[in-house]
Structure formats: C-alpha cells, structure tokens
Biopython code that builds the backbone (N, CA, C, O; Angstrom):
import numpy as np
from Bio.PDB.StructureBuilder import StructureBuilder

atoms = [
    (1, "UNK", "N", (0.842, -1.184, 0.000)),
    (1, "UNK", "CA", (0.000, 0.000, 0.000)),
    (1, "UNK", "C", (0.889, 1.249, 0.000)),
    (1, "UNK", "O", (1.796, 1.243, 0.832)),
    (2, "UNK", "N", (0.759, 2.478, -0.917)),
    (2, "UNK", "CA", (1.113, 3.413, -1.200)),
    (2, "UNK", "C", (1.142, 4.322, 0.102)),
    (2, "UNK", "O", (-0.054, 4.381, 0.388)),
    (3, "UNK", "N", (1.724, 4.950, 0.908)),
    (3, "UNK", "CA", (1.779, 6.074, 1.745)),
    (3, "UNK", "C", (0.810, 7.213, 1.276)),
    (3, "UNK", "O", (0.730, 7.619, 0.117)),
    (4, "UNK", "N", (-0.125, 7.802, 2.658)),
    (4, "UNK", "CA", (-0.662, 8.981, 2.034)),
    (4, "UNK", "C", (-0.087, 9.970, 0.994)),
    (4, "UNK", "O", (-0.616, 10.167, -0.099)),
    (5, "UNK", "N", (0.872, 10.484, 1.362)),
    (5, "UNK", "CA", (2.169, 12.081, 0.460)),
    (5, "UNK", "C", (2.452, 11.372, -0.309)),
    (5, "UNK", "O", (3.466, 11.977, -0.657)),
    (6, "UNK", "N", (2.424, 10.128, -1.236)),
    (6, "UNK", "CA", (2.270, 10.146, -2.443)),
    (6, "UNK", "C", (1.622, 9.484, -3.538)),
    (6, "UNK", "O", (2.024, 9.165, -4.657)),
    (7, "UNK", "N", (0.030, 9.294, -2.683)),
    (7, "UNK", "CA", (-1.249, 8.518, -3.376)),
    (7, "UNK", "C", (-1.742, 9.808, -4.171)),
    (7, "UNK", "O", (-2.512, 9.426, -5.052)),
    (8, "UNK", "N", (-1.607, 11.017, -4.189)),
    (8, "UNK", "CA", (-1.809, 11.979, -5.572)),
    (8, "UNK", "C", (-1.021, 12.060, -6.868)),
    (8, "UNK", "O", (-1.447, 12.505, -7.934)),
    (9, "UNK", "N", (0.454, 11.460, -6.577)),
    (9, "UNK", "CA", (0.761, 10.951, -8.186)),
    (9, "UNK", "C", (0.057, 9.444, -9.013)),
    (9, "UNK", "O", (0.233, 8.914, -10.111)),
    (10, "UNK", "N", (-0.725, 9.174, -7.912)),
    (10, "UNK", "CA", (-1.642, 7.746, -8.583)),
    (10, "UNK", "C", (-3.274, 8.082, -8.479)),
    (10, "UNK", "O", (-4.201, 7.394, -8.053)),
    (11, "UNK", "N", (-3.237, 9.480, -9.065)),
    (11, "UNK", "CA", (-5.104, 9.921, -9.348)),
    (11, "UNK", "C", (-5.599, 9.228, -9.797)),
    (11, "UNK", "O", (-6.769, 9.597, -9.692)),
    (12, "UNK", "N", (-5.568, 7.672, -10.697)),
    (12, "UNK", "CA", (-6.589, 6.863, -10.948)),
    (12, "UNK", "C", (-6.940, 5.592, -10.398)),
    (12, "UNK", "O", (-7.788, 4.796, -10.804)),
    (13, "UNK", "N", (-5.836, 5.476, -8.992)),
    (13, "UNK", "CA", (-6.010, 4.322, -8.604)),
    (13, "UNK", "C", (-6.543, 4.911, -6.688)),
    (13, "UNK", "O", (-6.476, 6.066, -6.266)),
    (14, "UNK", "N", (-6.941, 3.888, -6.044)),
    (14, "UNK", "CA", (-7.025, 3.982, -4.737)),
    (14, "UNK", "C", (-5.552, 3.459, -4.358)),
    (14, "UNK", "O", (-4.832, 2.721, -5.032)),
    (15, "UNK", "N", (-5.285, 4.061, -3.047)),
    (15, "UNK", "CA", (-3.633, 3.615, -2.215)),
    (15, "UNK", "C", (-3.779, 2.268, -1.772)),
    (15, "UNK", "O", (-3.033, 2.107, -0.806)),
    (16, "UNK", "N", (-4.402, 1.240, -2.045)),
    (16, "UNK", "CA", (-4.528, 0.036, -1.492)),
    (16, "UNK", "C", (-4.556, -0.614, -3.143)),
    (16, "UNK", "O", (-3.742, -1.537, -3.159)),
    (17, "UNK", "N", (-5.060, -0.487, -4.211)),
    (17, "UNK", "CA", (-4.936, -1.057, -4.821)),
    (17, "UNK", "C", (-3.180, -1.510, -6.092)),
    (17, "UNK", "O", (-2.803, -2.230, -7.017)),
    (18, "UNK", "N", (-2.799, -0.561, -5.270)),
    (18, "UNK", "CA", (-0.851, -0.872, -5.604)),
    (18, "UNK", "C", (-0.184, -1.766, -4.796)),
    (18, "UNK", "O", (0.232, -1.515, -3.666)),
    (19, "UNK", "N", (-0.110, -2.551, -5.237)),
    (19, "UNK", "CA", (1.520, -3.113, -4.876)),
    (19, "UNK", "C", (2.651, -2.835, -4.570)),
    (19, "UNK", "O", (3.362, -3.282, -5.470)),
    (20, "UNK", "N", (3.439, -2.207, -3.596)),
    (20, "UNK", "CA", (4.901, -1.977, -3.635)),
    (20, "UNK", "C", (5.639, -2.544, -4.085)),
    (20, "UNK", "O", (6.631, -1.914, -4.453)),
    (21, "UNK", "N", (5.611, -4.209, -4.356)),
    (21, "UNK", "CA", (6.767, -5.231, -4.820)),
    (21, "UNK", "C", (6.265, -5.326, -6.135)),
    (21, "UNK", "O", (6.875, -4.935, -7.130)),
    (22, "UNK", "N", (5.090, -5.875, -6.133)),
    (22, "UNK", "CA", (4.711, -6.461, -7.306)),
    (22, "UNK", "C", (4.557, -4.935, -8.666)),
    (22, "UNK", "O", (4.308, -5.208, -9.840)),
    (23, "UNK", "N", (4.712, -3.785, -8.301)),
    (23, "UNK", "CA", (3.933, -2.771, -9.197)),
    (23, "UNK", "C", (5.516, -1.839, -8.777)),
    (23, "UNK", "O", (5.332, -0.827, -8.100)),
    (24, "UNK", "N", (6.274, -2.009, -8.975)),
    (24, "UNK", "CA", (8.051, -1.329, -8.369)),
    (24, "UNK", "C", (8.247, -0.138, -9.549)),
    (24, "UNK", "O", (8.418, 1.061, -9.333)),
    (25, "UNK", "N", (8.180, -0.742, -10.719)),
    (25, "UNK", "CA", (8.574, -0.021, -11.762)),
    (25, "UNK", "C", (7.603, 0.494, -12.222)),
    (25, "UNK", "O", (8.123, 0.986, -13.223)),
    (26, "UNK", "N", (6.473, 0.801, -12.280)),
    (26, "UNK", "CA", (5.216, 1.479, -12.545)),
    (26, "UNK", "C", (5.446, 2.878, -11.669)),
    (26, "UNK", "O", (5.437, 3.999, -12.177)),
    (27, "UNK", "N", (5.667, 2.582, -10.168)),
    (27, "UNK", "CA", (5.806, 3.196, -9.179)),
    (27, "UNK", "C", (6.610, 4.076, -9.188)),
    (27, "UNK", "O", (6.375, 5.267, -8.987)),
    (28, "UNK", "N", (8.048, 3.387, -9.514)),
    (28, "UNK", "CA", (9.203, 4.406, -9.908)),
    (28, "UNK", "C", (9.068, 5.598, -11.221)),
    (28, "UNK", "O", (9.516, 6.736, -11.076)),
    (29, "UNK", "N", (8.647, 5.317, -12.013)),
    (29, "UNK", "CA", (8.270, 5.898, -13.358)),
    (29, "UNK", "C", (7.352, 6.729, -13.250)),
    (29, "UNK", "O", (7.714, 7.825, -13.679)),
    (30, "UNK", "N", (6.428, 6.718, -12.911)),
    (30, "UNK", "CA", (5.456, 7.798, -11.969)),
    (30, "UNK", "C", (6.110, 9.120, -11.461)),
    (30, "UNK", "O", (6.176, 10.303, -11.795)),
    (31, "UNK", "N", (6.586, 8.241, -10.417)),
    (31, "UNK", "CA", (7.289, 9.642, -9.242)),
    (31, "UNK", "C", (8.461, 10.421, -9.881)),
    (31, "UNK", "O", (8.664, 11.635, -9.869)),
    (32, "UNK", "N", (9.370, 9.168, -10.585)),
    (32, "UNK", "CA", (10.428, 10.218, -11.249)),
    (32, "UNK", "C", (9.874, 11.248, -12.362)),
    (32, "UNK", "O", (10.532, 12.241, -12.674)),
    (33, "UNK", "N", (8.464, 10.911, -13.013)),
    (33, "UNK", "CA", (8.467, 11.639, -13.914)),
    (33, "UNK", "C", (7.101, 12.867, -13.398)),
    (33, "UNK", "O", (6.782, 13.856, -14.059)),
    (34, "UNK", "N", (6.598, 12.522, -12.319)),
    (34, "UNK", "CA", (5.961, 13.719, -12.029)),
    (34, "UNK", "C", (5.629, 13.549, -10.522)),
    (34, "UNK", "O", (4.424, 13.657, -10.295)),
    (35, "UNK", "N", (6.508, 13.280, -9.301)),
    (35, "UNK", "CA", (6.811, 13.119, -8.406)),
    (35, "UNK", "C", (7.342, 14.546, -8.074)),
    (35, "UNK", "O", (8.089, 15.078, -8.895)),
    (36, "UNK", "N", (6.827, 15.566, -6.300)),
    (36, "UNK", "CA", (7.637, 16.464, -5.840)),
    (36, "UNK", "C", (9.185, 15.657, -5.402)),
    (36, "UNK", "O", (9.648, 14.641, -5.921)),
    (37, "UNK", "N", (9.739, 16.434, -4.351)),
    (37, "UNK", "CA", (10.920, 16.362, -3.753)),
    (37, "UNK", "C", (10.555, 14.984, -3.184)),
    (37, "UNK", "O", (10.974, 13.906, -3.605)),
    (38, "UNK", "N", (9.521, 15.231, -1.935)),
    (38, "UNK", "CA", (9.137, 14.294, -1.015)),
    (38, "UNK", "C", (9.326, 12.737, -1.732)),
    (38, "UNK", "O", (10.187, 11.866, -1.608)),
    (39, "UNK", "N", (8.413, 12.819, -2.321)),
    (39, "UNK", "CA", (7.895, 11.859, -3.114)),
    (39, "UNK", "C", (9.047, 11.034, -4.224)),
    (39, "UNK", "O", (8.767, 9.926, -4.679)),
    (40, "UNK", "N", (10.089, 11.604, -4.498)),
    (40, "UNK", "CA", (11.178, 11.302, -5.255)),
    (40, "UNK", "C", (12.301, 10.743, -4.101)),
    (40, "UNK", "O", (13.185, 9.908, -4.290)),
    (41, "UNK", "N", (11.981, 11.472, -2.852)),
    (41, "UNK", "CA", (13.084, 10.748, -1.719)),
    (41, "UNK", "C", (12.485, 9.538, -1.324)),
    (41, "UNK", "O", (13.010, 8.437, -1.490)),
    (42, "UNK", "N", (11.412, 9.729, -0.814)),
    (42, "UNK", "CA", (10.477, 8.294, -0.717)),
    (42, "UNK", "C", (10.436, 7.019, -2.252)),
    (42, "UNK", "O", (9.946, 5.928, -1.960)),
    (43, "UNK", "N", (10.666, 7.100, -2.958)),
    (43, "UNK", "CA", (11.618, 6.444, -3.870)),
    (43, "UNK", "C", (12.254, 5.577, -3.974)),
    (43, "UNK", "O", (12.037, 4.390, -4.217)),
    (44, "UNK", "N", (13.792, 6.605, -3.640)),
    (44, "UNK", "CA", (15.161, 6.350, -3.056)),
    (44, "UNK", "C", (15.349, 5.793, -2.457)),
    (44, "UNK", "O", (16.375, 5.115, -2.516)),
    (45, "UNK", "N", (14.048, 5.665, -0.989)),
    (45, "UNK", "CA", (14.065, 4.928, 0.193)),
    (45, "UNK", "C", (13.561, 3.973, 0.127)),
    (45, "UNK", "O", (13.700, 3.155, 1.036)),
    (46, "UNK", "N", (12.915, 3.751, -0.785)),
    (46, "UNK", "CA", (12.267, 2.203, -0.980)),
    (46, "UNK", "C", (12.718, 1.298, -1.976)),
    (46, "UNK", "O", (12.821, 0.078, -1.847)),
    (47, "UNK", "N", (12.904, 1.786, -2.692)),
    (47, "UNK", "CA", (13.825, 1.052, -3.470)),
    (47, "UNK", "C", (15.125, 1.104, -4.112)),
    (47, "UNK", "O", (15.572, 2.242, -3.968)),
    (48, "UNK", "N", (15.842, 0.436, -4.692)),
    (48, "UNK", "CA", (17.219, -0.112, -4.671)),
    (48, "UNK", "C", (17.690, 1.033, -5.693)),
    (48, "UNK", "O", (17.202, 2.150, -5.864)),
    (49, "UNK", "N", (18.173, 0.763, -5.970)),
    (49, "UNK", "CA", (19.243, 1.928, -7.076)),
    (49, "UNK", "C", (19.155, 1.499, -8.794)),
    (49, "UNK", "O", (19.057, 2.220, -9.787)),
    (50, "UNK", "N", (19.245, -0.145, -8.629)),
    (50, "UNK", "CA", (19.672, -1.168, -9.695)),
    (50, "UNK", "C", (18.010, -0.854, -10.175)),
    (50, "UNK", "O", (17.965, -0.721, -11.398)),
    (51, "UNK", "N", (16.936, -0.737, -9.656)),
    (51, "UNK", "CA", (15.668, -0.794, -9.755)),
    (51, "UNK", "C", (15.228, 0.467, -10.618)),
    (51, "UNK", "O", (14.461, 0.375, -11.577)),
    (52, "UNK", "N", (15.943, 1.967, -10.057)),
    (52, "UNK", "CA", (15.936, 3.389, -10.280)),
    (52, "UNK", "C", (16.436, 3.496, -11.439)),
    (52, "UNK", "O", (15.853, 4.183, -12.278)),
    (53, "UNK", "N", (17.631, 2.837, -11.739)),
    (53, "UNK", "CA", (18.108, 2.914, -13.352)),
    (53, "UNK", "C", (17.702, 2.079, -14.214)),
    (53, "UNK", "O", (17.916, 2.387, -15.386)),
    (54, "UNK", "N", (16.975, 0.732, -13.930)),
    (54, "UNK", "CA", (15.996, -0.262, -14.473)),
    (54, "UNK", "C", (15.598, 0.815, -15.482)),
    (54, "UNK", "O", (15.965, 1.000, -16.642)),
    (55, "UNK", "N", (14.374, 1.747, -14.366)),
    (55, "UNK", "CA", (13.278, 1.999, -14.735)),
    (55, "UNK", "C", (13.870, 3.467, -15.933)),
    (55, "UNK", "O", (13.201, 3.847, -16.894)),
    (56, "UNK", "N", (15.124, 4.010, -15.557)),
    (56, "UNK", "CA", (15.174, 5.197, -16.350)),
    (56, "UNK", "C", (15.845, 4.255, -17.531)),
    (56, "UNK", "O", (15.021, 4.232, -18.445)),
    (57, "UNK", "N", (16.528, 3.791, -17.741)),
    (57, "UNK", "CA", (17.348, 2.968, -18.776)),
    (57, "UNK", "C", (15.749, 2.437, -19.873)),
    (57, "UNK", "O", (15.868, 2.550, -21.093)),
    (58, "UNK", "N", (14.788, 2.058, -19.458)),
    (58, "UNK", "CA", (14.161, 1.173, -20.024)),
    (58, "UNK", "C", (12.344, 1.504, -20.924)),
    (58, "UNK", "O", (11.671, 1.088, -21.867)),
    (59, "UNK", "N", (12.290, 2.703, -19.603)),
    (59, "UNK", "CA", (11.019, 3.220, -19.407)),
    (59, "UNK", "C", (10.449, 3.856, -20.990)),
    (59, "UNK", "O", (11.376, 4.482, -21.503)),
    (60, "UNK", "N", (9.521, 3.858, -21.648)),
    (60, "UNK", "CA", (9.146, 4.436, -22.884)),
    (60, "UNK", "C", (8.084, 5.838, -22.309)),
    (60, "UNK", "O", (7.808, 6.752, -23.086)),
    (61, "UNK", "N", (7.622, 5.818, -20.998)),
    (61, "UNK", "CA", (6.836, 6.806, -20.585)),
    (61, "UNK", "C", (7.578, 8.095, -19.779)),
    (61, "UNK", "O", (6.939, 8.984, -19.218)),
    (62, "UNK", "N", (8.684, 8.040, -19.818)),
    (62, "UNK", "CA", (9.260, 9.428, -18.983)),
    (62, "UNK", "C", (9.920, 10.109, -20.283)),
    (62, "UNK", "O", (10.594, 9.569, -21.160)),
    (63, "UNK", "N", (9.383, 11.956, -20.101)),
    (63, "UNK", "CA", (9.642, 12.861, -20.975)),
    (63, "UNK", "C", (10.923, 12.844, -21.256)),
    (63, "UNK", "O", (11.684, 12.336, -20.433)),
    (64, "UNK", "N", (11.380, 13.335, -22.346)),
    (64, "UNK", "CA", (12.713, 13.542, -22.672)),
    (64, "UNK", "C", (13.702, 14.796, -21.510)),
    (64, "UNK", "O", (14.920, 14.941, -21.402)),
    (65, "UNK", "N", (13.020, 15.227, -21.087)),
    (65, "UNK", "CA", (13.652, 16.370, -19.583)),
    (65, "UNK", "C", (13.638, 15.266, -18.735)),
    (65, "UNK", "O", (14.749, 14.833, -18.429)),
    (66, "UNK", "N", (12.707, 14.727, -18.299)),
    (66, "UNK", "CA", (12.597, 13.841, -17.128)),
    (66, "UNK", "C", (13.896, 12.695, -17.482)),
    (66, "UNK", "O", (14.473, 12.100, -16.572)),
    (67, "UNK", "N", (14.131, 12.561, -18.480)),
    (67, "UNK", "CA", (14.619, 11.275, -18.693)),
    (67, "UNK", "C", (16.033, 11.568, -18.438)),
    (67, "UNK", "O", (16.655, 11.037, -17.518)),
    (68, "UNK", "N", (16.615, 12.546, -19.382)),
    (68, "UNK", "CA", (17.969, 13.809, -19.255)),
    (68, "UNK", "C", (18.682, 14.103, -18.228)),
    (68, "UNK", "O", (19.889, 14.279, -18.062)),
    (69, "UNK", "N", (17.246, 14.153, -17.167)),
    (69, "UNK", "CA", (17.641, 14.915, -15.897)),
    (69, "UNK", "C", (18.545, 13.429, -15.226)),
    (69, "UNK", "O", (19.756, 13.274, -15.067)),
    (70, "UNK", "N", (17.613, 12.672, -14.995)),
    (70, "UNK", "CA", (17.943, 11.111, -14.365)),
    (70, "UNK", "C", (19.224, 10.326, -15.104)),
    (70, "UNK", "O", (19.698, 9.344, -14.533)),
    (71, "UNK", "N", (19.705, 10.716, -16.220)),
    (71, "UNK", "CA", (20.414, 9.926, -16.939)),
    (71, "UNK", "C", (21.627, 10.876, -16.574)),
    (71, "UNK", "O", (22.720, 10.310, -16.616)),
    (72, "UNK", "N", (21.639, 12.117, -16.250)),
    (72, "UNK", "CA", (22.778, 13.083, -15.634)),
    (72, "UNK", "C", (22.809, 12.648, -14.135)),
    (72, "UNK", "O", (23.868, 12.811, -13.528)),
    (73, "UNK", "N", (21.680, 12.080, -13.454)),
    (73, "UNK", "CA", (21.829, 11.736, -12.015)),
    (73, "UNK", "C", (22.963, 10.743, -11.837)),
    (73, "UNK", "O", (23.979, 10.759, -11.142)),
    (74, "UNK", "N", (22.385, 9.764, -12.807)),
    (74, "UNK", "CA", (23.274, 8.441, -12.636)),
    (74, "UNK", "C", (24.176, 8.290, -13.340)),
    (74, "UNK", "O", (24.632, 7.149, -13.419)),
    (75, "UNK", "N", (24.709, 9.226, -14.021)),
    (75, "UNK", "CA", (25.711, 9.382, -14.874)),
    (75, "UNK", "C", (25.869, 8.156, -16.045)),
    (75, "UNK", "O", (26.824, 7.409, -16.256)),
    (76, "UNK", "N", (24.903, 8.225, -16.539)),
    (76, "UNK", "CA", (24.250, 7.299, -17.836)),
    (76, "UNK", "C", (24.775, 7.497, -19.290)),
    (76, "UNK", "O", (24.828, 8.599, -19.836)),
    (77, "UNK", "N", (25.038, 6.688, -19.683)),
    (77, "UNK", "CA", (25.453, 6.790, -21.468)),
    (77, "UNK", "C", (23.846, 7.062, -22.082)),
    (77, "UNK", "O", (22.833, 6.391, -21.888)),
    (78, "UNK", "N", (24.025, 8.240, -22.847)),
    (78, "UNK", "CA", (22.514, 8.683, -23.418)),
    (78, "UNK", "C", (22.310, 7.201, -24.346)),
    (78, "UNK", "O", (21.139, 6.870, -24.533)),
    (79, "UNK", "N", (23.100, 6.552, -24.770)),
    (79, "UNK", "CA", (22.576, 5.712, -25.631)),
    (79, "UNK", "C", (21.510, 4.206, -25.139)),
    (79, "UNK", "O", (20.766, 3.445, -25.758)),
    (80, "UNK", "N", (21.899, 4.326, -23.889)),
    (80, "UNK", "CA", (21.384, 3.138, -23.502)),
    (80, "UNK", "C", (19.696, 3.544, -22.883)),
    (80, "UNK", "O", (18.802, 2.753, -22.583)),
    (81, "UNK", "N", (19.689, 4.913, -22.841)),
    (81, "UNK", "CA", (18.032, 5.344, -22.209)),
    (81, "UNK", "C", (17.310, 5.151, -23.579)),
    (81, "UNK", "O", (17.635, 5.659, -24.652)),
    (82, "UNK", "N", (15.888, 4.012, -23.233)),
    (82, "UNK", "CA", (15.308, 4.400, -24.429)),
    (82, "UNK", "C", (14.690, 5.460, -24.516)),
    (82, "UNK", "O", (15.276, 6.075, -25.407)),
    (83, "UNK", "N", (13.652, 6.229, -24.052)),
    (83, "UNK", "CA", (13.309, 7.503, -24.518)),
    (83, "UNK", "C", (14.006, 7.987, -24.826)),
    (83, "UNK", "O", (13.466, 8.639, -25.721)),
    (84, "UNK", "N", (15.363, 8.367, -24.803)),
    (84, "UNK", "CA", (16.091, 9.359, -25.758)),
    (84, "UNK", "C", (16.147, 8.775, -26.844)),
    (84, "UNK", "O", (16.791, 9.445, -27.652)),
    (85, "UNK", "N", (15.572, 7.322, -27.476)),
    (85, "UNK", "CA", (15.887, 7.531, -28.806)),
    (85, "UNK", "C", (14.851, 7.620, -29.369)),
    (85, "UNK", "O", (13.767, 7.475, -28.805)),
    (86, "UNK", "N", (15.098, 8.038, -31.357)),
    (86, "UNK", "CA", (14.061, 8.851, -31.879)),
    (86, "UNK", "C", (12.523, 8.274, -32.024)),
    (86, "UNK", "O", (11.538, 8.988, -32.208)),
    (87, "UNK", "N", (12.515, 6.563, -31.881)),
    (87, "UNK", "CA", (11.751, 5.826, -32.059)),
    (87, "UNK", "C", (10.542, 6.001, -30.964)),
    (87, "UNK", "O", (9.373, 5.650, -31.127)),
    (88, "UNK", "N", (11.081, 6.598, -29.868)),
    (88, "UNK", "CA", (10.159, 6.230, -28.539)),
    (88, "UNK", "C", (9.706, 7.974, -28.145)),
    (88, "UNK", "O", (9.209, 8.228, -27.048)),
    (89, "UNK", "N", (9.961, 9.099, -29.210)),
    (89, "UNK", "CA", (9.871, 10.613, -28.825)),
    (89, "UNK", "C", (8.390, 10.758, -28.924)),
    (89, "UNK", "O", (7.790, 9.872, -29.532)),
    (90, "UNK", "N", (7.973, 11.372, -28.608)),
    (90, "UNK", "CA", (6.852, 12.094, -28.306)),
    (90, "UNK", "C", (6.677, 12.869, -29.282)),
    (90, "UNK", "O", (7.410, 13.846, -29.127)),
    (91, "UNK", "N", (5.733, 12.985, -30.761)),
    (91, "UNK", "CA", (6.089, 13.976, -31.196)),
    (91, "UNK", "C", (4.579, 14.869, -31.614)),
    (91, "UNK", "O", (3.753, 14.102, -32.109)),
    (92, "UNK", "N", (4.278, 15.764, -31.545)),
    (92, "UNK", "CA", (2.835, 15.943, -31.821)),
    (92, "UNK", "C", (1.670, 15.682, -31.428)),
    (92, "UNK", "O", (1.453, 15.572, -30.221)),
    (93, "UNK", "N", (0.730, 15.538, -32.303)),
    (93, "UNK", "CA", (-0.327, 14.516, -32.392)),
    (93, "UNK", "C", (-0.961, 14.455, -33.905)),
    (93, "UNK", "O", (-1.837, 15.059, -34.525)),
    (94, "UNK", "N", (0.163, 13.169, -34.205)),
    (94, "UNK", "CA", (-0.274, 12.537, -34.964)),
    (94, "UNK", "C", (-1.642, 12.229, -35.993)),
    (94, "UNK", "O", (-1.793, 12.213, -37.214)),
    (95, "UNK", "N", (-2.400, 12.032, -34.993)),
    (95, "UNK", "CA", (-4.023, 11.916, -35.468)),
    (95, "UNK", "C", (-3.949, 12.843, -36.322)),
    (95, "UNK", "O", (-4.286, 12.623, -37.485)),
    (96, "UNK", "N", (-3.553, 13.913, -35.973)),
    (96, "UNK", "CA", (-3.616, 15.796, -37.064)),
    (96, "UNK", "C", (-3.344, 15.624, -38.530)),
    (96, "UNK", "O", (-3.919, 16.210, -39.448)),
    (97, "UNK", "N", (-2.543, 14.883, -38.601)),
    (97, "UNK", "CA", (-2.237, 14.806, -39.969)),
    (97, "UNK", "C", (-3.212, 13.761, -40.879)),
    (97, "UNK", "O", (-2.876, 13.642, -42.057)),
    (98, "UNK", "N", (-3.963, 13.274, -40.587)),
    (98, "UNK", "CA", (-4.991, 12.330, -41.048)),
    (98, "UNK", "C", (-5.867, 12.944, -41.909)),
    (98, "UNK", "O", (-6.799, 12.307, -42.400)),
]
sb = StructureBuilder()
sb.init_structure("model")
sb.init_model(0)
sb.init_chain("A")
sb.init_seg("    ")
for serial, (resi, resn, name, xyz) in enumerate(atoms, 1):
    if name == "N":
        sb.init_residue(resn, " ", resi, " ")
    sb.init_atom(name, np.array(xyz, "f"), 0.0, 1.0, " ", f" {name:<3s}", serial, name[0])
structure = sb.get_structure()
C-alpha cells in the first residue's frame, strides 16, 4: 500500500490497490516523472538503485527532460536510455495529420 504524500501521483487508482513489490517499476516511473521532492526521496528509500536505473534505462513513458535529468543523475550513457531515442519521442499529435 502506497503512503498517504504520495497517493496523488496515482489519481486513478485507490492507495490500497498498488503493490509496492509487485507494481516497483510502474511506481518508480510515476514519481520520477511527475513526483515532488518528497515523493522522489520516498523512492530512493524504498527502493534499490539497480531498480531506479531499471526503470530510467528502459522506461518508454518518462519525458525527454525527465529522462535527461535522471540519466545526468546516474551518470548514464545517453545511448542506452530508451526515450532518448528517436523511435520512442513524443512527437505531436499525430491523429492531425490524417
């Protein structure tokens, strides 16, 4: 179960219906990408490090800032984050051109 201070980065779920173990990287990806301070230390504190770069190394849902920022944290080769590459960018909306 999710802690009160940071069941508002999970507005579509109730704090009982998460998993801490089973839902880790959902969790992490969340907070790093729209997580305050609090909520980004509470994190840190729960989970492992190997887990933290899992999720930035791998993640297709954290912004290209969000991703930048974390890949300068851990002192990351840009090549190995997928969102930084061009395949996984965010670009538009698509539909528009239809």
């Amino acid at each position: 179960m999710l802690p009160e201070k940071i069941r508002k980065f999970f507005w579509e779920y109730s704090g009982s219906e998460i998993d801490i173990q089973e839902n880790w990287f959902f969790i992490i990806e969340r907070l790093l990408e729209y997580g305050d301070f609090e909520a980004v230390k509470w994190a840190f504190k729960h989970f492992d490090q190997s887990q933290l770069v899992k999720v930035v190394k791998s993640s297709r849902k954290l912004s290209r800032k969000t991703a930048s920022m974390w890949q300068n944290y851990f002192n990351l080769p840009k090549e190995e984050i997928r969102c930084m590459n061009l395949s996984c960018q965010r670009t538009g909306m698509p539909f528009l051109l239809e």
